[in-house]
PyMOL Python script that loads the backbone (N, CA, C, O; Angstrom):
from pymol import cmd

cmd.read_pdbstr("""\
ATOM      1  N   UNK A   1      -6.213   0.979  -2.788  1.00  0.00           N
ATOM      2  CA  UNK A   1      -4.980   1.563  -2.275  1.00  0.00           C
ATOM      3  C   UNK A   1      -3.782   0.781  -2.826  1.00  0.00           C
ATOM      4  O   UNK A   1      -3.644  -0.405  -2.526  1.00  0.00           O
ATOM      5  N   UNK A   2      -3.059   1.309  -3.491  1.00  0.00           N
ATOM      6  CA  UNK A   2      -1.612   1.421  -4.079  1.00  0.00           C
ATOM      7  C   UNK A   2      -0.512   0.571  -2.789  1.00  0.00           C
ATOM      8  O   UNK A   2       0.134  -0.420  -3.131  1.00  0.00           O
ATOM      9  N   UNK A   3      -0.461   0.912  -1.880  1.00  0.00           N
ATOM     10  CA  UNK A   3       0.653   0.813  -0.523  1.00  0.00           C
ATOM     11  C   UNK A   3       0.298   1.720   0.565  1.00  0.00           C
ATOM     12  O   UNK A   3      -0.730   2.015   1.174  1.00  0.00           O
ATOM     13  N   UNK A   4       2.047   2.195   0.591  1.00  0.00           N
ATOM     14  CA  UNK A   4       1.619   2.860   1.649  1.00  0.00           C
ATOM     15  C   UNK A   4       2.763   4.413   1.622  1.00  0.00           C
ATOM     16  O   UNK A   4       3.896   4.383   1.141  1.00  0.00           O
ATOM     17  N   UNK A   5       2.290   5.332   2.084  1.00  0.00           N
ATOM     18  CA  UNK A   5       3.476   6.694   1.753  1.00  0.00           C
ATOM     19  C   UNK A   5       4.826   5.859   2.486  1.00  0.00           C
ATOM     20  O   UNK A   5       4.922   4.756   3.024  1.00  0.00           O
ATOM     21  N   UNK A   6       6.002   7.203   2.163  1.00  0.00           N
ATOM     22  CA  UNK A   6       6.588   6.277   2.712  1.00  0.00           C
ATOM     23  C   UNK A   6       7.123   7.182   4.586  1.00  0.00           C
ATOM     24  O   UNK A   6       7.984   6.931   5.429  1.00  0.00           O
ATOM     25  N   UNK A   7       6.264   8.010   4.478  1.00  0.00           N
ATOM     26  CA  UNK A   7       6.220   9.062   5.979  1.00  0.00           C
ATOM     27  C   UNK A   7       5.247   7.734   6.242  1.00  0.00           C
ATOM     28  O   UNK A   7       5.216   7.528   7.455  1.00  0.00           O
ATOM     29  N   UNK A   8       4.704   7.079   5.748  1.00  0.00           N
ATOM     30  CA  UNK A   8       3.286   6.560   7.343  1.00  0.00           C
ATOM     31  C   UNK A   8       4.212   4.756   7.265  1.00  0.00           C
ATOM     32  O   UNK A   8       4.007   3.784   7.992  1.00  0.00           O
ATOM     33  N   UNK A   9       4.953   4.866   6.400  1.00  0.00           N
ATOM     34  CA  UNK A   9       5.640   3.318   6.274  1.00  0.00           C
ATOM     35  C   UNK A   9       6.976   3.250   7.519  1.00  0.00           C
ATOM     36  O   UNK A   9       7.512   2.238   7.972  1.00  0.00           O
ATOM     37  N   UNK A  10       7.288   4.858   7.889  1.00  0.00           N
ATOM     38  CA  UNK A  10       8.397   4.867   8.771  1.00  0.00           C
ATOM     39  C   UNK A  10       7.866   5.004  10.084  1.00  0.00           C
ATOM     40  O   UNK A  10       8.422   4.580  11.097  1.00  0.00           O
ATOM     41  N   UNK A  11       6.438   5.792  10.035  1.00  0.00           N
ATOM     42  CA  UNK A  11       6.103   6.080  11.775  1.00  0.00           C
ATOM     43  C   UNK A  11       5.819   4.359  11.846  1.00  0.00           C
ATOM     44  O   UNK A  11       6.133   3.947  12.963  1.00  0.00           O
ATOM     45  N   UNK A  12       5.431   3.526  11.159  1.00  0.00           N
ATOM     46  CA  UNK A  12       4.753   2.351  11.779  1.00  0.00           C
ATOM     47  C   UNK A  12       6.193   1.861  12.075  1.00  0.00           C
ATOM     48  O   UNK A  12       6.527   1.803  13.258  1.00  0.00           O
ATOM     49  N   UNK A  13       6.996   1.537  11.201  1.00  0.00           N
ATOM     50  CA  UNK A  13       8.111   1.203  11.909  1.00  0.00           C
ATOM     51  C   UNK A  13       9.680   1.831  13.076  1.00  0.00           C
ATOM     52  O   UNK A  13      10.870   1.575  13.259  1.00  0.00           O
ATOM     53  N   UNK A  14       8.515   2.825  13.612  1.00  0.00           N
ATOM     54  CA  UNK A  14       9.465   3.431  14.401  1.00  0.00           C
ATOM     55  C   UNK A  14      10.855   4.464  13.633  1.00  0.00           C
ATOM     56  O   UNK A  14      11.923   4.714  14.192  1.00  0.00           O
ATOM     57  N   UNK A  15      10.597   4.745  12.777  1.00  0.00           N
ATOM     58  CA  UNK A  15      12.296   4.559  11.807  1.00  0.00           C
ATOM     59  C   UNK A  15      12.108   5.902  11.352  1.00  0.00           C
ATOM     60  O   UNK A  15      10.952   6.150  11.010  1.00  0.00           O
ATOM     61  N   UNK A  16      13.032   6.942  11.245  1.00  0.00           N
ATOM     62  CA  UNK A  16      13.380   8.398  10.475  1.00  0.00           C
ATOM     63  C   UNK A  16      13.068   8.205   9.559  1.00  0.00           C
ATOM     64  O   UNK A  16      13.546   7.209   9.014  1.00  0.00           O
ATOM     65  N   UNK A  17      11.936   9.151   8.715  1.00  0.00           N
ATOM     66  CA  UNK A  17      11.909   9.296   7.179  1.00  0.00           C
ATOM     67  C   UNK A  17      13.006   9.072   6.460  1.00  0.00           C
ATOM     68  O   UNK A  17      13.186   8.321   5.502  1.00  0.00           O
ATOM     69  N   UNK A  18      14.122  10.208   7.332  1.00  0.00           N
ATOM     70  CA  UNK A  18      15.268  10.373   6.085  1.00  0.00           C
ATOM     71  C   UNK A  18      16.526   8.962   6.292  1.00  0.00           C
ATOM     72  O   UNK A  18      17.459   9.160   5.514  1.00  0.00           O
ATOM     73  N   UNK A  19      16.700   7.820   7.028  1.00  0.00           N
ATOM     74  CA  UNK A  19      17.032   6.938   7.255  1.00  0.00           C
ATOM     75  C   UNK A  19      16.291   5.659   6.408  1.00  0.00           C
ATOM     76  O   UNK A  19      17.042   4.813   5.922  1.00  0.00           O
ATOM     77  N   UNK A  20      14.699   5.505   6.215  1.00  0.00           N
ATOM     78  CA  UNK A  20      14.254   4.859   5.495  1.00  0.00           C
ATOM     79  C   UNK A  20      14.530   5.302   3.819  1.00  0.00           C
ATOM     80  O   UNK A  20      14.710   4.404   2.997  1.00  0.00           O
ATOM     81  N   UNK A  21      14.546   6.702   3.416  1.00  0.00           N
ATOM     82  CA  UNK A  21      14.860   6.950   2.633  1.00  0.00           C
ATOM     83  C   UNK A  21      16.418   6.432   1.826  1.00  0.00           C
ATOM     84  O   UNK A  21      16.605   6.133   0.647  1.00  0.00           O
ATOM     85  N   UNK A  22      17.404   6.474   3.006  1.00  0.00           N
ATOM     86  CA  UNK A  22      18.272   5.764   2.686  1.00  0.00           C
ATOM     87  C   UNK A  22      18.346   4.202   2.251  1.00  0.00           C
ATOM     88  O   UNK A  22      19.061   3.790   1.337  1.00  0.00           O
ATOM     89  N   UNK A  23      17.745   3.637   2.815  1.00  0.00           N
ATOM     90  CA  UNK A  23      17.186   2.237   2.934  1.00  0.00           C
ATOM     91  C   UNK A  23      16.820   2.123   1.552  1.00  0.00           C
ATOM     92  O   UNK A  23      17.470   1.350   0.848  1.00  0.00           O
ATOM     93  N   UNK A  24      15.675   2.918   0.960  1.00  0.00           N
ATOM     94  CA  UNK A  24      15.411   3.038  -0.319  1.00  0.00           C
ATOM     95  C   UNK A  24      16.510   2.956  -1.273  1.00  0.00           C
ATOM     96  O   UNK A  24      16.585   2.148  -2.199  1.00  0.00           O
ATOM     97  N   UNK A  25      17.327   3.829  -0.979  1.00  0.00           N
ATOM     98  CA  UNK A  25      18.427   3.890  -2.246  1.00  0.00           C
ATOM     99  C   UNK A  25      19.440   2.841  -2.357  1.00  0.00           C
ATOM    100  O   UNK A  25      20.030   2.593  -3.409  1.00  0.00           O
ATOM    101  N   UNK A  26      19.684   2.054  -0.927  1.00  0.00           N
ATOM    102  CA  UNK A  26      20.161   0.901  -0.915  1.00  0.00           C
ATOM    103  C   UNK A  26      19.525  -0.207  -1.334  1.00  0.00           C
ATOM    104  O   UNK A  26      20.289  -1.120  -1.649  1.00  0.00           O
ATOM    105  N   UNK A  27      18.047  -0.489  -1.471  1.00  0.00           N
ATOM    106  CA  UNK A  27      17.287  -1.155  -2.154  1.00  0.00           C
ATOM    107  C   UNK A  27      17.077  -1.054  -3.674  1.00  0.00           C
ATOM    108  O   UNK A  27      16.647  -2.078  -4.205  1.00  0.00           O
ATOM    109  N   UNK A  28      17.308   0.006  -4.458  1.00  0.00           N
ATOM    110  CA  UNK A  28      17.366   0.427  -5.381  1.00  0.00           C
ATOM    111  C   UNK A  28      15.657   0.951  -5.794  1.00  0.00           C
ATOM    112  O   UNK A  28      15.286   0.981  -6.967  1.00  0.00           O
ATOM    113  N   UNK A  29      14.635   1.385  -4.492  1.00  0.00           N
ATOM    114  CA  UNK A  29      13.813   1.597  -4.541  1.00  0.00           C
ATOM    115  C   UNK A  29      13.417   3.416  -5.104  1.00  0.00           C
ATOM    116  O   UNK A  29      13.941   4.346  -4.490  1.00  0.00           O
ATOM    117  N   UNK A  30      12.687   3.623  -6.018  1.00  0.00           N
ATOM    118  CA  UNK A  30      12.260   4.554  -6.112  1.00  0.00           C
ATOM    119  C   UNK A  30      11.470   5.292  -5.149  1.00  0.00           C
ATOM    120  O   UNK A  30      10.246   5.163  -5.171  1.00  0.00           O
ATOM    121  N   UNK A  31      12.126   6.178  -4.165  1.00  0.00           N
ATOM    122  CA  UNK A  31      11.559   7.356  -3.997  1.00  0.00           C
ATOM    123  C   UNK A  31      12.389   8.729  -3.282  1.00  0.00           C
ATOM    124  O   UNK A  31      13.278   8.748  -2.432  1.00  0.00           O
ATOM    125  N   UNK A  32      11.966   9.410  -3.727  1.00  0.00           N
ATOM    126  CA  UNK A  32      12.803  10.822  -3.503  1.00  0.00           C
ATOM    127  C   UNK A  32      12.604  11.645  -2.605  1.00  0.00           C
ATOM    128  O   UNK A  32      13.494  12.384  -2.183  1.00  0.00           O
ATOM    129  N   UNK A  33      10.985  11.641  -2.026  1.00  0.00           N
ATOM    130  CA  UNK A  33      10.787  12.241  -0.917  1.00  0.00           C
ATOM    131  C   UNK A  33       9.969  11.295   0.137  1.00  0.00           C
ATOM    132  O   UNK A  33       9.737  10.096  -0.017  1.00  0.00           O
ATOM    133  N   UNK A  34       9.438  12.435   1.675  1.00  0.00           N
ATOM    134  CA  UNK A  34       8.496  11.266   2.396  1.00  0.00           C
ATOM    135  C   UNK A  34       7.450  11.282   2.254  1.00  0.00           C
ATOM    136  O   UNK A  34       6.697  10.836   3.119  1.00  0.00           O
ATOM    137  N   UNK A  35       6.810  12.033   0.595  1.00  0.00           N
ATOM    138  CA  UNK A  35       5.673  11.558   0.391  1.00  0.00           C
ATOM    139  C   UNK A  35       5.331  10.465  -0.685  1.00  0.00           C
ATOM    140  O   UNK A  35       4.256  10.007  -1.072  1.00  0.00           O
ATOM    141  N   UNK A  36       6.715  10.198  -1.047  1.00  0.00           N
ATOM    142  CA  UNK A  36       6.517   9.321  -2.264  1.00  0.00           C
ATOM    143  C   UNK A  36       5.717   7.402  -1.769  1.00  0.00           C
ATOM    144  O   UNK A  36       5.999   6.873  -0.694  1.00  0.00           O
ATOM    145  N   UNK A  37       5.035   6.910  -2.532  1.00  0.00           N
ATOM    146  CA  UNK A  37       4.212   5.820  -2.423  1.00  0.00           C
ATOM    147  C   UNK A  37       5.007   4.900  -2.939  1.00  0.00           C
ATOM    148  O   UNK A  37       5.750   4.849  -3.919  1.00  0.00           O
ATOM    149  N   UNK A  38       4.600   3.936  -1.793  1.00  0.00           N
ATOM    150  CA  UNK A  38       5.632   2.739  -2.321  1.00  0.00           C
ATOM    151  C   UNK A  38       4.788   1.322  -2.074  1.00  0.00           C
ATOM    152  O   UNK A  38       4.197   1.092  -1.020  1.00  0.00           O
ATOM    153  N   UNK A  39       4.825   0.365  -3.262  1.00  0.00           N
ATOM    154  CA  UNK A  39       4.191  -0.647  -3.270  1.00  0.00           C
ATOM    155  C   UNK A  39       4.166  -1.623  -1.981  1.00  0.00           C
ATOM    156  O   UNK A  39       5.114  -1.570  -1.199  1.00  0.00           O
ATOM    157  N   UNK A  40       3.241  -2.392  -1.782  1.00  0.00           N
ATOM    158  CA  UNK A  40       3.587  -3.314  -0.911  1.00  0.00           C
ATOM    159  C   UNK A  40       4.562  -4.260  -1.575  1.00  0.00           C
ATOM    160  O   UNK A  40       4.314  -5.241  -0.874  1.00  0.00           O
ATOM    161  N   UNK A  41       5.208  -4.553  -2.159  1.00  0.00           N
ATOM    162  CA  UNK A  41       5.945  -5.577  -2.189  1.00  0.00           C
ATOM    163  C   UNK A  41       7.050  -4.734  -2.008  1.00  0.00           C
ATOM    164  O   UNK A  41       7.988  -5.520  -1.879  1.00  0.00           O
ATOM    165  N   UNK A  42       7.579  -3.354  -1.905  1.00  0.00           N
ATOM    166  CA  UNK A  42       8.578  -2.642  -1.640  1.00  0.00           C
ATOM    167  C   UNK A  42       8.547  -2.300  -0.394  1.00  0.00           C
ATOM    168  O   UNK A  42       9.654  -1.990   0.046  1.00  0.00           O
ATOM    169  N   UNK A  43       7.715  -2.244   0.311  1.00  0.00           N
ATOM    170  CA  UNK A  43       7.156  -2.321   1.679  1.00  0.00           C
ATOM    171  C   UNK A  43       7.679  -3.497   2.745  1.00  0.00           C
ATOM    172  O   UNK A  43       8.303  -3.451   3.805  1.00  0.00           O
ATOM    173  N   UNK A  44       7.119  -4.564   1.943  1.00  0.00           N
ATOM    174  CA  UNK A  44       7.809  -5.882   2.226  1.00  0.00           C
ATOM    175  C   UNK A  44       9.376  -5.755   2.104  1.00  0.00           C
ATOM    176  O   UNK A  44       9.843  -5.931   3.230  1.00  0.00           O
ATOM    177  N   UNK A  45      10.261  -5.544   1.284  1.00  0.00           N
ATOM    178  CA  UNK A  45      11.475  -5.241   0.964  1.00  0.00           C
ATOM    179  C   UNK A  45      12.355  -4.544   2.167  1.00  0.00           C
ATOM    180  O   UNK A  45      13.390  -4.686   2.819  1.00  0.00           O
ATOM    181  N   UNK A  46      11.507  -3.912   2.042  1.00  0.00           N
ATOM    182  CA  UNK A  46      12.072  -2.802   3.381  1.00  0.00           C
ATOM    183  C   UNK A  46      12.175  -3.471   5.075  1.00  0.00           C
ATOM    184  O   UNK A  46      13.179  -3.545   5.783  1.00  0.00           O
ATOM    185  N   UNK A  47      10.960  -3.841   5.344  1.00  0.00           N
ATOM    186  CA  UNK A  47      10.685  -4.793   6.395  1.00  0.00           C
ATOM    187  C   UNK A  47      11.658  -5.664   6.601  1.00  0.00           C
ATOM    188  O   UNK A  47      12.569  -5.695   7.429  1.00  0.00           O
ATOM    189  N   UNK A  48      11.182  -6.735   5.292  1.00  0.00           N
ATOM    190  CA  UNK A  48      12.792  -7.631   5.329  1.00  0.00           C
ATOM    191  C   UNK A  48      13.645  -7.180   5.692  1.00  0.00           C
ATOM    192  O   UNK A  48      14.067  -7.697   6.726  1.00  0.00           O
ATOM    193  N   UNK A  49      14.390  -6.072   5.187  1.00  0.00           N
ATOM    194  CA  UNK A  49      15.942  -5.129   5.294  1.00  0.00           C
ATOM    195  C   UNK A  49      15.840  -5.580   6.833  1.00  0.00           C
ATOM    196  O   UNK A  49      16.402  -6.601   7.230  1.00  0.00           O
ATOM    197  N   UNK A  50      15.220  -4.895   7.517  1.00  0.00           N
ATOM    198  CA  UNK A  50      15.217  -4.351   8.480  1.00  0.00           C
ATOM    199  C   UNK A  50      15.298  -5.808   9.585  1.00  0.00           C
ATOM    200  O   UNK A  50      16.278  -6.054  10.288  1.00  0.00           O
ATOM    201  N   UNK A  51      14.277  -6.495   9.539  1.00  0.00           N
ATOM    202  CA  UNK A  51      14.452  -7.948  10.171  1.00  0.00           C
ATOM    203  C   UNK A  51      15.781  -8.354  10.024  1.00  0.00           C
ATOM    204  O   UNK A  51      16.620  -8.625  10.882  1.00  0.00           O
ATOM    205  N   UNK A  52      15.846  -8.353   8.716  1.00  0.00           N
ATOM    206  CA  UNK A  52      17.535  -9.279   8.435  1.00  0.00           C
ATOM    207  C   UNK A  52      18.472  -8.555   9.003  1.00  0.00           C
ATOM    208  O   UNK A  52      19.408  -9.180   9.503  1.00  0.00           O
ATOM    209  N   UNK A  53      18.480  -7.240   9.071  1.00  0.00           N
ATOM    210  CA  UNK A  53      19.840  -6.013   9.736  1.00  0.00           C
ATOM    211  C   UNK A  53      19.367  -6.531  11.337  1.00  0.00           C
ATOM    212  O   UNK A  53      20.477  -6.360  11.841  1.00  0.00           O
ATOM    213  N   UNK A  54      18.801  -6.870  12.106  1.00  0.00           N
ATOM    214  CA  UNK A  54      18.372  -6.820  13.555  1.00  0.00           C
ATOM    215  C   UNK A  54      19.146  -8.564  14.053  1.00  0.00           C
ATOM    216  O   UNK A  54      19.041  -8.979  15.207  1.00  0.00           O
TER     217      UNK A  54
END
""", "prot")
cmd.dss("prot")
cmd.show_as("cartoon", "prot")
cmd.util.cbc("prot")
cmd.orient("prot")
C-alpha cells in the first residue's frame, strides 16, 4: 500500500474532504479530487498542518 486516499485520510481526521483538499493546495500537494492517493509522508504533512494550526 502506497498511503492512504485522501476521502479515508479526512474521515480519520474528522476533517471535510473539500477543506483537506484545500490544505492540499496550501501544501503544494498534488491532488484534485477525494479519491486521489497521497503518500505517507504527505499524510504526515498534512497532520503536521493540522497539529501546528491547533
Amino acid at each position: 500500500m502506497k498511503g492512504l486516499r485522501l476521502l479515508e485520510l479526512s474521515k480519520a481526521l474528522n476533517i471535510d474532504s473539500s477543506d483537506l483538499l484545500a490544505v492540499c493546495a496550501i501544501l503544494k500537494i498534488k491532488a484534485t479530487s477525494r479519491l486521489s492517493m497521497l503518500s505517507f509522508d504527505e499524510c504526515k504533512k498534512i497532520t503536521d498542518y493540522y497539529e501546528n494550526k491547533n
